[in-house]
C-alpha positions as CSV (number, residue, x, y, z in Angstrom):
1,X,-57.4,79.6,-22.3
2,X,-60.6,77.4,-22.3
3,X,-59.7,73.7,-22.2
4,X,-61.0,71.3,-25.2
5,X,-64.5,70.4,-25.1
6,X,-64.4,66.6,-25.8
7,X,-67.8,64.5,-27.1
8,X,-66.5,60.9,-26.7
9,X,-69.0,59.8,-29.2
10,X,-72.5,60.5,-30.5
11,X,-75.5,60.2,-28.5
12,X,-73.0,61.5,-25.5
13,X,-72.8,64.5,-23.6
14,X,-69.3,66.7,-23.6
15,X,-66.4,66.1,-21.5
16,X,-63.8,69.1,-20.3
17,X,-60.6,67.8,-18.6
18,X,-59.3,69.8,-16.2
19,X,-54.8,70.8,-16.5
20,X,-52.6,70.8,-14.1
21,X,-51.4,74.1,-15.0
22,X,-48.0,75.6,-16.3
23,X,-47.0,78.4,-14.0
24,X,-43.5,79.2,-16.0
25,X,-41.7,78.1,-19.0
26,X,-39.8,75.9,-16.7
27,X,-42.3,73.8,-15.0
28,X,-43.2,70.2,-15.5
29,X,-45.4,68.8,-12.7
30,X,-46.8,70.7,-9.6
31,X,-48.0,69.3,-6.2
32,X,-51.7,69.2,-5.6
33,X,-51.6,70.6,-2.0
34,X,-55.4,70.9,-1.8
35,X,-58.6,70.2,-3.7
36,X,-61.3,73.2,-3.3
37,X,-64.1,71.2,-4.5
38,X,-65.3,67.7,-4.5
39,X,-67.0,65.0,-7.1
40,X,-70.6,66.2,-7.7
41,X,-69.8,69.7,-7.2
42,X,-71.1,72.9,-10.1
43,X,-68.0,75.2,-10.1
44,X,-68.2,78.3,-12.5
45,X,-65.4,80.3,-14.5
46,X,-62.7,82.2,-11.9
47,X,-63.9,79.7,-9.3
48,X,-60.6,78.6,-6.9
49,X,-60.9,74.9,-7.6
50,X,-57.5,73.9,-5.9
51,X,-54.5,74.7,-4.5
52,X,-51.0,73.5,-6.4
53,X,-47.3,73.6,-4.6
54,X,-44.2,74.6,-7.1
55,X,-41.1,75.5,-7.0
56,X,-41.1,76.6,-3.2
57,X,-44.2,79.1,-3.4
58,X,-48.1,77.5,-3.8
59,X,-50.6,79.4,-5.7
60,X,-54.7,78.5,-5.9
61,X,-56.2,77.6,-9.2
62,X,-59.3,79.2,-11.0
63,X,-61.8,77.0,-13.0
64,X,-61.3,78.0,-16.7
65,X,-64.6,76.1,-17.6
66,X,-67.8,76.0,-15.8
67,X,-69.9,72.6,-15.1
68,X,-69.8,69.5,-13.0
69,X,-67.1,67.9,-11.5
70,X,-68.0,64.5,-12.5
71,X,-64.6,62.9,-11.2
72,X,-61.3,64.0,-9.6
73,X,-58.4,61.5,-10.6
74,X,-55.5,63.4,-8.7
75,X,-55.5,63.5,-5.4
76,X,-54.1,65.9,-2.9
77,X,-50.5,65.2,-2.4
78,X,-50.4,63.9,-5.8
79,X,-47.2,65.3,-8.2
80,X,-48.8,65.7,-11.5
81,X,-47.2,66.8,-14.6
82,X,-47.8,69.8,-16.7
83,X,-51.5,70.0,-19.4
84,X,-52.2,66.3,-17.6
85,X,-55.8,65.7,-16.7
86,X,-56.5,66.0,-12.8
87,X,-60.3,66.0,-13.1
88,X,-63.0,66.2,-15.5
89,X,-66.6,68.0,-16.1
90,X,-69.2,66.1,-17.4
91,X,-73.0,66.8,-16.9
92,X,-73.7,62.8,-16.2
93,X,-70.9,60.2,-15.2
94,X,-71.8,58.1,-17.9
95,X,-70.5,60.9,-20.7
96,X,-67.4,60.5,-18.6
97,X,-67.1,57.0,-18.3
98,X,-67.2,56.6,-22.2
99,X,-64.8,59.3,-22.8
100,X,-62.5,57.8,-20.5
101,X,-63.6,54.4,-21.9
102,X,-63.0,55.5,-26.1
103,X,-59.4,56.8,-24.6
104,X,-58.4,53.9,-23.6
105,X,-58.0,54.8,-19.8
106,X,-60.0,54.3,-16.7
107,X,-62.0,56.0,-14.5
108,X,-59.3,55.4,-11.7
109,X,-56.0,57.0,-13.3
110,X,-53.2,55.2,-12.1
111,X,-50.3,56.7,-11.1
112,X,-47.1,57.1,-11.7
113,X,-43.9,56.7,-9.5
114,X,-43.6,60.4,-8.3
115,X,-47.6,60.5,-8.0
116,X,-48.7,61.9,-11.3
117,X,-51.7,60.2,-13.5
118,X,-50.6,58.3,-16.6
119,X,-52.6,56.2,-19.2
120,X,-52.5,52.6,-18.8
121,X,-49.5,51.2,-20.5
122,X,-50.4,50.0,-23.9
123,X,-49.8,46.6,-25.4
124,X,-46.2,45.2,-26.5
125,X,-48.2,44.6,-30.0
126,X,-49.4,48.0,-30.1
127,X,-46.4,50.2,-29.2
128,X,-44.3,49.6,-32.3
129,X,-46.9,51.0,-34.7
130,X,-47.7,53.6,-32.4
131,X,-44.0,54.6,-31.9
132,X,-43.3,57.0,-34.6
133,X,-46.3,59.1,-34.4
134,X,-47.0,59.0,-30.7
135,X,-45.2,62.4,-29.8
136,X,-47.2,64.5,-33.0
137,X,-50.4,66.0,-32.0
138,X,-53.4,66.0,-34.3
139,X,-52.1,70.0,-35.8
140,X,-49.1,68.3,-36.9
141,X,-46.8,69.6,-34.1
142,X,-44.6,68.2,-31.9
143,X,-45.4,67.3,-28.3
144,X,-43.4,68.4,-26.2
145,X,-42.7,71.1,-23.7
146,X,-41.9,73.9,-23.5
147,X,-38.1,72.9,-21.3
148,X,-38.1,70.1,-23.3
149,X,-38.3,72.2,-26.5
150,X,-35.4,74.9,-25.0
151,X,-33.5,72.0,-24.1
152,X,-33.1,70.6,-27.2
153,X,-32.1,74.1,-28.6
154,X,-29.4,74.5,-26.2
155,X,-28.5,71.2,-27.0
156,X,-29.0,71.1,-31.0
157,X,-31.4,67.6,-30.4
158,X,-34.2,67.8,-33.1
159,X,-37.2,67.1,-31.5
160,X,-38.8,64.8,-34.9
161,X,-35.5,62.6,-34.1
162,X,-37.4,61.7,-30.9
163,X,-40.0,58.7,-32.2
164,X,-41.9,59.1,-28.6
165,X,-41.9,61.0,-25.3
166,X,-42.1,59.6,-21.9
167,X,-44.7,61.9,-21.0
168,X,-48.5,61.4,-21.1
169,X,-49.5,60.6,-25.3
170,X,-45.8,60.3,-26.1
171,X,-45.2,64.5,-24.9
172,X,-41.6,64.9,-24.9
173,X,-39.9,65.8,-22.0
174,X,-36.4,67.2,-20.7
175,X,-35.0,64.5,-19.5
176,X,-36.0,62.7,-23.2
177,X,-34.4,65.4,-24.8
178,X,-31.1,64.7,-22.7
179,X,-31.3,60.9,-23.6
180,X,-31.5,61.6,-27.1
181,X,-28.8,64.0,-26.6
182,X,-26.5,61.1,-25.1
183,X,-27.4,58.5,-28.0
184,X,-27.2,61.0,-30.8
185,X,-23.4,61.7,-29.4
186,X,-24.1,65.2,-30.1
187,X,-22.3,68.1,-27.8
188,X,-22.9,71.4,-27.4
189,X,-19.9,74.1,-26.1
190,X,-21.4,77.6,-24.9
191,X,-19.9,80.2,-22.8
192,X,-21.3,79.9,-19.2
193,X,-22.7,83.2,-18.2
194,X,-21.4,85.7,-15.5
195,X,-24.3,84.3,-13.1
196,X,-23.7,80.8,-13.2
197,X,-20.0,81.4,-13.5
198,X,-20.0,84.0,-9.6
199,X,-22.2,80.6,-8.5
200,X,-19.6,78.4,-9.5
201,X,-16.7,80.2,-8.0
202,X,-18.5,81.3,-4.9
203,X,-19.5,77.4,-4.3
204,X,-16.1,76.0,-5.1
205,X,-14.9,78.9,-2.8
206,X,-17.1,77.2,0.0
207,X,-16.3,73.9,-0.2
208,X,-12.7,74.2,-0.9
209,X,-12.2,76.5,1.9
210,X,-14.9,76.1,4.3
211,X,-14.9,73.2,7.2
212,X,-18.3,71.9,6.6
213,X,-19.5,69.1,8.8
214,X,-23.5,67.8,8.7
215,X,-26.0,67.0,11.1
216,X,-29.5,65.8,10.4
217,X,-32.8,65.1,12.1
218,X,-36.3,63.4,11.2
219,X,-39.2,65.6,12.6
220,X,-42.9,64.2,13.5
221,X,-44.5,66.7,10.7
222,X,-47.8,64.9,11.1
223,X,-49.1,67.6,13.4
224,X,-47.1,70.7,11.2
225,X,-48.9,69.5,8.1
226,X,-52.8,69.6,9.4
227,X,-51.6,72.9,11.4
228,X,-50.5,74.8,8.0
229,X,-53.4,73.0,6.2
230,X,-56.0,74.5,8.9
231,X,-53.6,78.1,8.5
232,X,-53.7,78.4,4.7
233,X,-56.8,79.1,4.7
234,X,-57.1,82.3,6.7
235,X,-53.7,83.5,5.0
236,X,-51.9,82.2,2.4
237,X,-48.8,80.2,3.4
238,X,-46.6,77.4,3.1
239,X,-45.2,74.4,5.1
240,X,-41.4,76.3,3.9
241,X,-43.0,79.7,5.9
242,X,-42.7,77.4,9.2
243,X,-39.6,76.1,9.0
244,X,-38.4,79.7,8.2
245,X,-40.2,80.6,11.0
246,X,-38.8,78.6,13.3
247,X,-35.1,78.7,12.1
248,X,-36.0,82.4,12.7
249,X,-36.7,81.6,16.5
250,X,-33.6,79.3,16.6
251,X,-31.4,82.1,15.4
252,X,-32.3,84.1,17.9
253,X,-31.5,81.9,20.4
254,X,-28.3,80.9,19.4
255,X,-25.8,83.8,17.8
256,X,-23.4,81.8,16.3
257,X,-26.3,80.9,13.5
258,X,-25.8,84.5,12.9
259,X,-22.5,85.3,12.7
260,X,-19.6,85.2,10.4
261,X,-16.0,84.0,10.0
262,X,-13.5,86.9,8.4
263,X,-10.0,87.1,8.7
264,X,-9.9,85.4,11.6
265,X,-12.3,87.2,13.3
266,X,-16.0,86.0,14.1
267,X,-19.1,88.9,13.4
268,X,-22.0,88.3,15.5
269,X,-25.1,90.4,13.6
270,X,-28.0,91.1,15.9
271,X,-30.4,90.9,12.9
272,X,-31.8,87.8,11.8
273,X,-31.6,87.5,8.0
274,X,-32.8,84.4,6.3
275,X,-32.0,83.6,2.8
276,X,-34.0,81.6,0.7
277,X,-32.9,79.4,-2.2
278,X,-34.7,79.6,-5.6
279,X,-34.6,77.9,-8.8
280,X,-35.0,80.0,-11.6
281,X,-33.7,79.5,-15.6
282,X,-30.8,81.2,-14.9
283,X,-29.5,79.7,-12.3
284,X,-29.7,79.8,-8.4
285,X,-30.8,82.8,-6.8
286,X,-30.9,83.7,-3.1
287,X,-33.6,86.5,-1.6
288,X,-33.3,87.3,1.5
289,X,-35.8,88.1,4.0
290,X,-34.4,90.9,6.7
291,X,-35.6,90.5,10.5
292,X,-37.2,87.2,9.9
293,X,-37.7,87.1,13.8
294,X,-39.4,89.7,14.0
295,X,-42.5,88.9,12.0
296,X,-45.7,87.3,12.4
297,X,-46.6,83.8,10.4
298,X,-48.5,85.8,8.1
299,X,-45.9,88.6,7.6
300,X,-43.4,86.5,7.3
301,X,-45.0,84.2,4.5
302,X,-46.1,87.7,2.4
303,X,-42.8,89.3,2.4
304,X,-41.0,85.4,1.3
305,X,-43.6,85.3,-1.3
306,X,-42.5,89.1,-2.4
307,X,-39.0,88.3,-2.4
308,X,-39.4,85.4,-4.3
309,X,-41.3,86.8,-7.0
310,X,-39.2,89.3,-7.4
311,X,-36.0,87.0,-7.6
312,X,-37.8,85.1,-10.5
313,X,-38.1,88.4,-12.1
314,X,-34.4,89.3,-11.7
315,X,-34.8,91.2,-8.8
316,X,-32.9,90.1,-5.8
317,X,-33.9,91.6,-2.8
318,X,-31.2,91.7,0.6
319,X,-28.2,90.9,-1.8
320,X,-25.5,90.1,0.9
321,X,-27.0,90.3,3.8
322,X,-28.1,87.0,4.1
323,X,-26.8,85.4,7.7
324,X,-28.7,81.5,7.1
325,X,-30.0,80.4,4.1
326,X,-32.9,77.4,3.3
327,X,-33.1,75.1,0.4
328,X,-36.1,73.0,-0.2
329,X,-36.1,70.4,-2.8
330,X,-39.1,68.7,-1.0
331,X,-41.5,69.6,-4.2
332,X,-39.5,67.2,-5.7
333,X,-39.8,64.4,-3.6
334,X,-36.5,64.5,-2.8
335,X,-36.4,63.1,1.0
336,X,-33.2,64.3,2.0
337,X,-30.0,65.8,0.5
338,X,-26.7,67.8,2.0
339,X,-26.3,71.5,0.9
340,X,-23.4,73.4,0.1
341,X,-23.1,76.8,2.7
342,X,-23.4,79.7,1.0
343,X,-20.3,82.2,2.0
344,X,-19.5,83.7,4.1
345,X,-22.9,82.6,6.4
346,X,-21.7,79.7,8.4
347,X,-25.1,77.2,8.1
348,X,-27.6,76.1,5.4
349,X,-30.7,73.8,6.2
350,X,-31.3,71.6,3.4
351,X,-35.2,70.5,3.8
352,X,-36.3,67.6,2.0
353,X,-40.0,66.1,1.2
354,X,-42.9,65.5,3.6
355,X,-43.7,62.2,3.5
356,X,-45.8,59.3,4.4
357,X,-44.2,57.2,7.7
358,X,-44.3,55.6,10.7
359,X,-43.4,57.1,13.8
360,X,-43.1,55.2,17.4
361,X,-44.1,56.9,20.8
362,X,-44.0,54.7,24.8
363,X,-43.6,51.4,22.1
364,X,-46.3,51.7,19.7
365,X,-46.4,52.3,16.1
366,X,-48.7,54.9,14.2
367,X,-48.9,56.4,11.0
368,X,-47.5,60.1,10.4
369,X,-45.8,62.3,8.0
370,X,-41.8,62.5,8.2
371,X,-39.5,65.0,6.9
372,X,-35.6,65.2,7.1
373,X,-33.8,68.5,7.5
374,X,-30.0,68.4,6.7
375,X,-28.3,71.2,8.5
376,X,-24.7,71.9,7.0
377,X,-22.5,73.8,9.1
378,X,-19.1,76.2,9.5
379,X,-16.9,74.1,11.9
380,X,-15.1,77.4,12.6
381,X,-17.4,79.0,14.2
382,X,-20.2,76.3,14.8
383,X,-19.6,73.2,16.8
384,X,-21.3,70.2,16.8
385,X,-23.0,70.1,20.2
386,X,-24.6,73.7,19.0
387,X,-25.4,72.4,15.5
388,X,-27.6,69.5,17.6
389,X,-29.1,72.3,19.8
390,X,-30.0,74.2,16.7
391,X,-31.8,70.8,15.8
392,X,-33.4,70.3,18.6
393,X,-35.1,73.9,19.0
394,X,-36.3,73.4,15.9
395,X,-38.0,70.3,16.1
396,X,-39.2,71.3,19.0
397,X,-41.1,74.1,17.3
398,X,-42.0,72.5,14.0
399,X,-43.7,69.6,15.9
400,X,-46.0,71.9,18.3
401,X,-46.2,74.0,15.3
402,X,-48.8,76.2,17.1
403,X,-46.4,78.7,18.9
404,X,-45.2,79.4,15.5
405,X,-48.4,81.0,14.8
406,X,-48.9,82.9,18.1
């Protein structure tokens, strides 16, 4: 659909934002992994224009509107929610500058804690009266999306009792819709459905009966970053396609990652099978990717893009043969987090964000991207002197990232 062609005012050309887009009914923000073009540039309509991260898989973005980029206000990196301008069109700078300027925002959008653009906060004098009509759009309907709106049908919140979102214009969003739920004192019983309930039991299982102990590690990813930056474009990939990639390696090199505890007995598998953890509405899903080792960079990233797809679609793919599973909450900046192990595989790397940091080498300090990996591990079978050899292979391999690729 064709974005809104907005005239600030008369005498002025038009001005077409560009979205982030809404890949699923459940997203709210998206990663802007890479931008395509640059200020100045004429794109057309199907054009790639950029390249967003969400929800463990990245995807490129087609122009919808043909014309000039007259400013890009979200930059790469950036975590930008849903329908929330991350550039305009505009034939002269000028017609964008008065847009921006009769909107009440600036030409540099600031941003937001976890990266995304947001207006400049109004006025203590201003809010009150703009309160109560802040989350209604110009059609008369409420703003708000679309998990926001199925939240507050699961949890019988109306959306008018909701005088403004937190989102960009007063757009109402989940976690507003749970708020409300809390002050309104409202509760909702419903009968939990067979998925979530067989992930309930088989976690409680796990932790109730499984020795887990954790080991972590902080890996140099400056070099991984610009490596699968330079890869993605000869074959599509992402930075969660190397780690599996090298956990693949690892696995091969040590057999207890492999292996699994029944009845007393320990079942080494020669095949390397890699779950891989995915979000969907219903709950958590996890695809497996068979003989993980034995594939290429760009094999391996096609068939976890397949298997992912399909799980979204209610298709799981290598149901219970999965030997080592990865979870990635990285998108959502979360820097690091402990996983539960998924029965009966005896480890689980829990990856968190890449970020921004500051490494040291021979004494000196210089700038570098960081990112912690929490491996979780069955003390039956895995020790802790193999869970830090694990580690150590793999930073090994994600910071000379470049064998992963041969």
């Amino acid at each position: 659909m064709k974005q809104e062609t907005n005239t600030p005012a008369a005498g002025h050309g038009p001005v077409i934002p560009i979205l982030m887009p809404q890949a699923g009914q459940s997203m709210e923000e998206g990663t802007i992994l890479s931008w395509k073009v640059k200020g100045g540039d004429r794109i057309e309509v199907g054009q790639i224009i950029m390249e967003i991260e969400t929800d463990k898989a990245t995807m490129e973005v087609e122009a919808v509107d043909a014309g000039r980029i007259a400013k890009i206000v979200s930059q790469e990196g950036d975590i930008v929610e849903v329908k929330v301008p991350v550039a305009y069109l505009a034939e002269e700078d000028v017609d964008m500058d008065a847009y921006l300027a009769s909107a009440g925002t600036t030409t540099e959008a600031p941003k937001s804690g976890s990266g995304s653009p947001v207006a400049d906060a109004p006025k203590e004098s201003s809010f009150t009266a703009q309160k109560s009509t802040a989350s209604v759009s110009q059609t008369g309907r409420i703003k708000a999306s679309p998990a926001a709106r199925k939240a507050a049908q699961q949890a019988g919140v109306d959306l008018t009792s909701i005088d403004a979102g937190s989102g960009p214009g007063g757009r109402i969003l989940s976690t507003d819709v749970k708020t409300a739920g809390v002050s309104t004192s409202r509760t909702r019983t419903y009968t939990v459905s067979k998925m979530r309930r067989a992930i309930a039991n088989n976690l409680l299982y796990s932790k109730q009966n499984v020795p887990h102990f954790y080991a972590k590690t902080t890996i140099d990813a400056g070099l991984l970053f610009a490596t699968y930056r330079k890869t993605k474009e000869q074959f599509k990939c992402s930075v969660n396609d190397f780690i599996t990639c090298a956990c693949a390696k690892a696995m091969r090199q040590y057999p207890a990652f492999r292996s699994q505890y029944k009845d007393s007995e320990v079942i080494e598998y020669s095949s390397v099978n890699i779950g891989i953890a995915v979000g969907t509405d219903d709950g958590l899903t996890v695809p497996v990717v068979l003989d993980a080792d034995r594939m290429s960079l760009e094999q391996l990233a096609a068939k976890t893009r397949q298997v992912v797809e399909s799980a979204r679609n209610g298709k799981l793919e290598g149901t219970g043969q999965g030997l080592f599973t990865i979870t990635n909450l990285g998108m959502f900046g979360v820097e690091e987090f402990s996983a539960i192990i998924n029965p009966p595989e005896a480890a689980i790397l829990a990856v968190g964000a890449i970020r921004e940091g500051v490494a040291v080498e021979n004494g000196e300090m210089y700038p570098t991207r960081l990112m912690t990996v929490t491996l979780s591990s069955d003390h039956r079978i895995i020790d802790g002197v193999l869970a830090a050899q694990f580690l150590q292979i793999l930073k090994e391999l994600l910071e000379k990232p470049e064998q992963l690729i041969s």
